[in-house]
C-alpha positions in Angstrom: 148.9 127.7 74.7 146.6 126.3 77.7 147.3 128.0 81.3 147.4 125.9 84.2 144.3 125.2 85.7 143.1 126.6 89.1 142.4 124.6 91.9 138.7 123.6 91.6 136.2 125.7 93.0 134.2 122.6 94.0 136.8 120.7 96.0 137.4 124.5 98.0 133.3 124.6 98.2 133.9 121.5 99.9 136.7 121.8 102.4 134.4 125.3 103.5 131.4 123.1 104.2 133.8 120.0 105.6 135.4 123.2 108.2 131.8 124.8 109.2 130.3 121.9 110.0 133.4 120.9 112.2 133.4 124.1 113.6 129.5 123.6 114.8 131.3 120.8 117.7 134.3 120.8 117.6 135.8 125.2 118.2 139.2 124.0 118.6 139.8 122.6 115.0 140.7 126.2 113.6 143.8 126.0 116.3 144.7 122.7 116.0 144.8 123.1 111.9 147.1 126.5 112.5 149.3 124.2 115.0 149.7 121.5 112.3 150.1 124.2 109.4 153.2 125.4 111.7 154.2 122.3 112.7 154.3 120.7 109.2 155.7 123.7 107.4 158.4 124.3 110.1 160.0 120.9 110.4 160.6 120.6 107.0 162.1 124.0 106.6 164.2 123.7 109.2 165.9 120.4 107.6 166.1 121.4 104.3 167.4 124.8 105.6 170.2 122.7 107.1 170.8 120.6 104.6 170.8 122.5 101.1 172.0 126.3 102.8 170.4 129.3 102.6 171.0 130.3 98.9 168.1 132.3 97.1 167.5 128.7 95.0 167.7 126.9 98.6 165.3 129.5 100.3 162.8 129.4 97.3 162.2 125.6 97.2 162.6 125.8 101.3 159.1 127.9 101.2 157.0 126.1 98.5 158.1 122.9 100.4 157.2 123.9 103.9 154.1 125.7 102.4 152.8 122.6 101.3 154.1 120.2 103.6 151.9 122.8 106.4 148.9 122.7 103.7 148.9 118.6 104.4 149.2 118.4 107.8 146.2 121.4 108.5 144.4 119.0 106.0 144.8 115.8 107.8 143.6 117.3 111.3 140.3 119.2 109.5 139.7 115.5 108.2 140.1 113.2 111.0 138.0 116.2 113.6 135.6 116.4 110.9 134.9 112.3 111.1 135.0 112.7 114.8 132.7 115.4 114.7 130.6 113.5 112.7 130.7 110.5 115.0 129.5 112.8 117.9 126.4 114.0 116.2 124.6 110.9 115.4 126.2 108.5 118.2 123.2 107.1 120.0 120.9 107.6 116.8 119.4 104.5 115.4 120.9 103.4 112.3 124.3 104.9 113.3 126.2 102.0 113.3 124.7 101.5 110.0 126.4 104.4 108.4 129.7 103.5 110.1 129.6 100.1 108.5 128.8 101.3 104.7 132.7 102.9 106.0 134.2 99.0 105.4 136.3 98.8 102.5 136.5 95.5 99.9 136.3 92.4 101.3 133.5 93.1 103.6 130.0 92.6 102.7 127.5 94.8 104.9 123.8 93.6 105.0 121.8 96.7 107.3 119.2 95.3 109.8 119.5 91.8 109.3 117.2 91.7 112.1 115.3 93.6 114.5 112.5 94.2 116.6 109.6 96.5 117.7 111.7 98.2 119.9 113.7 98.6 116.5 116.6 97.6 118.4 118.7 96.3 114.8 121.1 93.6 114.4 124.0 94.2 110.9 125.6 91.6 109.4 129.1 92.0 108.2 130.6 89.0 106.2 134.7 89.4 105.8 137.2 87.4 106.6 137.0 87.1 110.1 134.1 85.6 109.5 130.6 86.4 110.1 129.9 89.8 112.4 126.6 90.7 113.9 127.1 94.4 115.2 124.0 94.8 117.5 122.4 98.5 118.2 119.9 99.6 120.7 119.1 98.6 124.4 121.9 96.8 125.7 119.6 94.2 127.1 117.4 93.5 124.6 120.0 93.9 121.6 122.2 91.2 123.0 119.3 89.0 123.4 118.4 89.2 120.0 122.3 89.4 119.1 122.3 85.7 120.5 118.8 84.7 118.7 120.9 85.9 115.5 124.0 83.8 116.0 122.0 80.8 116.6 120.4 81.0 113.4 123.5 82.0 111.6 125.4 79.0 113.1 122.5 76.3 111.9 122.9 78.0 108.4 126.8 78.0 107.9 127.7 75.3 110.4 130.6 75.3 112.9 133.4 75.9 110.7 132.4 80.0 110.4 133.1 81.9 113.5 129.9 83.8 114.4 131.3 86.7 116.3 129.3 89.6 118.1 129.9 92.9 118.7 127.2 95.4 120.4 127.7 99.5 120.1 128.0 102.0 122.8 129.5 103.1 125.9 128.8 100.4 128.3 130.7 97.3 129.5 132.1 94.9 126.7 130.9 97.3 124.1 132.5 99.0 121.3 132.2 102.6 121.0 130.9 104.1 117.7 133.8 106.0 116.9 135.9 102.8 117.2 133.8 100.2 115.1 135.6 100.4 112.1 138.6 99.9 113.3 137.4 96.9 115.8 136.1 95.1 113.1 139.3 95.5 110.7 141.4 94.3 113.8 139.4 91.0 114.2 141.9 88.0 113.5 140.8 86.2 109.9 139.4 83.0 110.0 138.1 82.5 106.2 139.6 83.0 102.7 138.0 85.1 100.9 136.8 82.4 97.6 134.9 81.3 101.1 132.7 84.4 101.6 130.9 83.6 98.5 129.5 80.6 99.5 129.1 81.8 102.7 126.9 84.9 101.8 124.6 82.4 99.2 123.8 80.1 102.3 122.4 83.7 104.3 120.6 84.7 101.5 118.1 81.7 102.3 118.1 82.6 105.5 117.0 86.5 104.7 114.7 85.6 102.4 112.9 84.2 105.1 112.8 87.8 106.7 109.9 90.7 106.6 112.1 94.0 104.9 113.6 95.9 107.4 111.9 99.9 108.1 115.6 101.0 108.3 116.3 104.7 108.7 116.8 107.1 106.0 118.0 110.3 107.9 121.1 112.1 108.4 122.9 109.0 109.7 124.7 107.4 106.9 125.3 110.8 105.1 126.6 113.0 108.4 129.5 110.2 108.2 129.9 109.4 104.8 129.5 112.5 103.5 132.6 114.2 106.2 134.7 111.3 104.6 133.8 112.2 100.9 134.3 116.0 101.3 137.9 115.1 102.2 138.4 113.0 99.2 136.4 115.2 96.8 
């Protein structure tokens, strides 16, 4: 007769690393995690407390509930400091946009440094249904410059029908924060259907195979990012 199994060493391994590494920036999270654990486990017991009595029975399935109900909620604050955490490190790093974009879920297509320049300034391409997205990185000057060289091109290629929307990172006026890309982008009204995208994305590839391969960055970017997100999910 087979024993239930024990929560897996690896996914606890995990939530260790997830918490250290949190910890580096961020001291608070160990209180904030304690303040959800209480705040998650006490609601619920004090409803079901209410509501089913205090019998031994009541009391029993009162604990396991609240227990895990507070397990959840410390959970869900360790996860979203640790993305935040993560966001912090590498904002300001080149290619940091590009790890937040590899984020984008299906029914986005991400192309890295569909253009850039000496000053490796870098210009991404999103395709989804809001159309087509260049997300611009680097001096705010010259980024936008070449942000507007992009759209140009882009527009020639898929023709007036396909909004051509820009969007350049950081912290200055009209820009969009790193922290709050995703969700900018996932919030921009839809303009196409997706059968569209498809023919969208084969007219760009004649326009990138026009392009010299981009010397994109292969440091701690995309994985400081992707990797908070996957220690959560295990």
């Amino acid at each position: 007769m087979s024993t239930p199994a024990a929560p897996p060493e690896g996914r606890l391994r995990q939530l260790r690393q997830a918490y250290k590494i949190t910890k580096q920036s961020d001291r608070n999270v160990g209180l904030f995690m304690l303040l959800a654990f209480v705040l998650g486990a006490g609601i619920p017991a004090v409803l079901l407390l209410t509501f089913i009595g205090t019998g031994v029975l009541a009391i029993v399935l009162t604990v396991i509930i609240s227990v895990l109900f507070g397990i959840l909620g410390a959970l869900f604050v360790l996860g979203r400091r640790a993305e935040k955490a993560a966001y912090s490190q590498v904002e300001g790093q080149t290619g940091a946009a590009a790890g937040a974009l590899q984020m984008l879920r299906r029914g986005y297509h991400v192309k890295q440094a569909a253009a850039f320049n000496k000053n490796q300034d870098v210009v991404h391409r999103v395709v989804g249904r809001p159309g087509i997205i260049l997300v611009g990185e680097g001096n705010s000057t010259r980024v936008r410059s070449l942000i507007a060289s992009e759209r140009k091109k882009h527009a020639r290629i898929v023709g007036d029908e396909v909004p051509v929307l820009e969007v350049v990172v950081g912290r200055g006026d009209g820009e969009v924060p790193l922290p709050k890309l995703i969700k900018h982008v996932r919030k921009l009204p839809n303009a196409i259907k997706p059968a569209e995208q498809t023919a969208i994305l084969n007219k760009l590839k004649a326009l990138d195979a026009m392009r010299p391969a981009a010397p994109m960055p292969r440091g701690p970017v995309p994985t400081s990012m992707k990797g908070a997100r996957r220690q959560m999910r295990g």
